[in-house]
N, C-alpha and C positions, 0 to 999 in steps of 0.2 A: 515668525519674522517681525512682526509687529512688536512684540515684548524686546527684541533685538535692537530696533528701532526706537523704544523707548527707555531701555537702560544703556544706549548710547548718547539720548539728548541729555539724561537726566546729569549723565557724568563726565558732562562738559561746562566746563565753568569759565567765567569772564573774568578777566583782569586786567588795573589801568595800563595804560600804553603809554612806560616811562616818555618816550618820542616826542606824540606827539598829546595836546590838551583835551579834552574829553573826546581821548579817543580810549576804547578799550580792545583788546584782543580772545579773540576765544581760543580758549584752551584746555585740552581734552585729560581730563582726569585718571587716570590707571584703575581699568575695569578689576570692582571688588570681588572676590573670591565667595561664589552663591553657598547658601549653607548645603544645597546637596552638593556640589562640588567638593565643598571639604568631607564630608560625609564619606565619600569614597575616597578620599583620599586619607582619611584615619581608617578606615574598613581596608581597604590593598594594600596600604603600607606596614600597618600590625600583620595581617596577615602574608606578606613576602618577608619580612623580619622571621617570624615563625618557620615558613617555607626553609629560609637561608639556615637558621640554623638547626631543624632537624637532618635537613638531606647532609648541611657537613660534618654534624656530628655521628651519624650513621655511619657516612662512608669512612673517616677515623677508627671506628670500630670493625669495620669489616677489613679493614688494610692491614691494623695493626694487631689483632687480637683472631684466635681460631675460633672456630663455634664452638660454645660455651667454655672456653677461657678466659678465666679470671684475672682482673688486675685492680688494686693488690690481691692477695691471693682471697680465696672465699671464706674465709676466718674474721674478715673484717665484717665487723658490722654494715657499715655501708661499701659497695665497691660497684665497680663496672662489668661486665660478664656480656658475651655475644652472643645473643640469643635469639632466634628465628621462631617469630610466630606467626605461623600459617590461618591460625581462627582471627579472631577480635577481643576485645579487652578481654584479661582475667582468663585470657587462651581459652576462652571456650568459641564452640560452633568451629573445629579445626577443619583444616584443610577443605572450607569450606569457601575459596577463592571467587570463584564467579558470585555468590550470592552476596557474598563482601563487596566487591565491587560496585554492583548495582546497588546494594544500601548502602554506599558511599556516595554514590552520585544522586542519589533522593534524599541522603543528609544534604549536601553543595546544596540543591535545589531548598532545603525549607529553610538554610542559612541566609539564604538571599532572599527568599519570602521575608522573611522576621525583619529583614535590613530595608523594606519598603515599608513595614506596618509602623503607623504613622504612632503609636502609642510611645514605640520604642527610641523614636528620632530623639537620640542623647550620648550626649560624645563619650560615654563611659559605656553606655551599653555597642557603639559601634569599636570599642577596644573589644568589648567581649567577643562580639560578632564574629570581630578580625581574627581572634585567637582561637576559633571554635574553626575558621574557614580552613587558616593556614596549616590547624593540626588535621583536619580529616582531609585537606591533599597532600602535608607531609606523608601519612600514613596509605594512600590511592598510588602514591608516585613508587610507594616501596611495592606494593599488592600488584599491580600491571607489571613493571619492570622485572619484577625477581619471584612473584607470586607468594612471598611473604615479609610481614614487617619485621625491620631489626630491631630489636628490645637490647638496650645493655645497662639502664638505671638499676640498681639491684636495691632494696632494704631487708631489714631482716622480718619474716614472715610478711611477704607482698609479694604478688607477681610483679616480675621486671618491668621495665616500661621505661616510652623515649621520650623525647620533647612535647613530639606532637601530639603526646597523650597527656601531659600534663596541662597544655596548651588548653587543649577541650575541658579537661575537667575544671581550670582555672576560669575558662571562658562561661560553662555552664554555671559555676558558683555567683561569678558577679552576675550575672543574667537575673538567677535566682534571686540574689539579695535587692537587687533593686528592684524587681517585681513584688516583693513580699513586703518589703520595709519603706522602698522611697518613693513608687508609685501612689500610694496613700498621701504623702504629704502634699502633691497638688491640690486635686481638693476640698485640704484643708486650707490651703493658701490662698486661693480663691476664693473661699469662703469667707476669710479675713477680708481680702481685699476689697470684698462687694460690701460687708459691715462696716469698714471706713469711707468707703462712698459714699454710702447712704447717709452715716453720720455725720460729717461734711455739709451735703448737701443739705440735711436737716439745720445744723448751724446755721447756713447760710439763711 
């Protein structure tokens, strides 16, 4: 309450009072959007974007196509095909539904760990977040409802696969490269930074 109390004095601001001679008025500034604020709201919005479109492009496929019906036909190198996978990635661990389950709800659970751990607060790693959250409950919302996920991306030599599995894998890739490559360059940036301080202050 107190912090409430003070990011409401701070963002009130005075200004002259056309009217009347040094007189001023107070007037209250449009409270600024906190960085965890946005933080969740690049984390929910990438992943309901996700959510939106695997669940409509599933259901397109299940209305318009039979199980494992092809369109164009399966001669094409790339095409669309409906296909029910009861395991997890790569169809392996089949018809293995409750134990999917629960390791979907303990993935949710380390997704939103990793979205508190303070290393990671960076608006590209909360897009990854997002797309890692919104694929493993696009993929929960198929496994509860129907007891399996609908696959219809097809390549040639790849298991099939939907949104929200590209979602994850896309999501796990940027995680990876900023862990590996641009976590380092802090600090070395700070290392810079503190050697022109010094220098400076040595000038001086």
């Amino acid at each position: 309450m107190i912090e409430s109390m003070i990011d409401e004095h701070s963002s009130a601001r005075e200004r002259p009072d056309a009217a009347g001679a040094g007189k001023s008025v107070l007037v209250r500034a449009r409270p600024r959007r906190t960085p965890r604020r946005r933080a969740w709201v690049i984390l929910l919005g990438v992943a309901l974007l996700v959510i939106l479109a695997d669940q409509i492009s599933k259901r397109l496929i299940d209305s318009h196509l039979a199980l494992y019906q092809s369109w164009p036909s399966a001669s094409w190198p790339v095409h669309f095909i409906h296909a029910a996978n009861s395991g997890a990635a790569f169809s392996i661990l089949q018809n293995q539904t409750t134990f999917l389950i629960f390791s979907s709800v303990i993935g949710l659970a380390a997704i939103l760990l990793f979205f508190f751990y303070p290393p990671l607060d960076h608006s590209l790693l909360r897009v990854a977040l997002g797309l890692q959250l919104g694929g493993a409950i696009g993929n929960l919302i198929d496994r509860v409802a129907i007891g399996s996920v609908t696959d219809f991306i097809q390549f040639p030599h790849y298991p099939a696969f939907n949104i929200a599995d590209s979602s994850i894998v896309i999501g796990v890739a940027i995680l990876m490269w900023f862990l590996l490559f641009q976590q380092d360059r802090k600090p070395q940036a700070s290392k810079q930074d503190g050697t022109e301080d010094r220098r400076e202050q040595h000038e001086r």
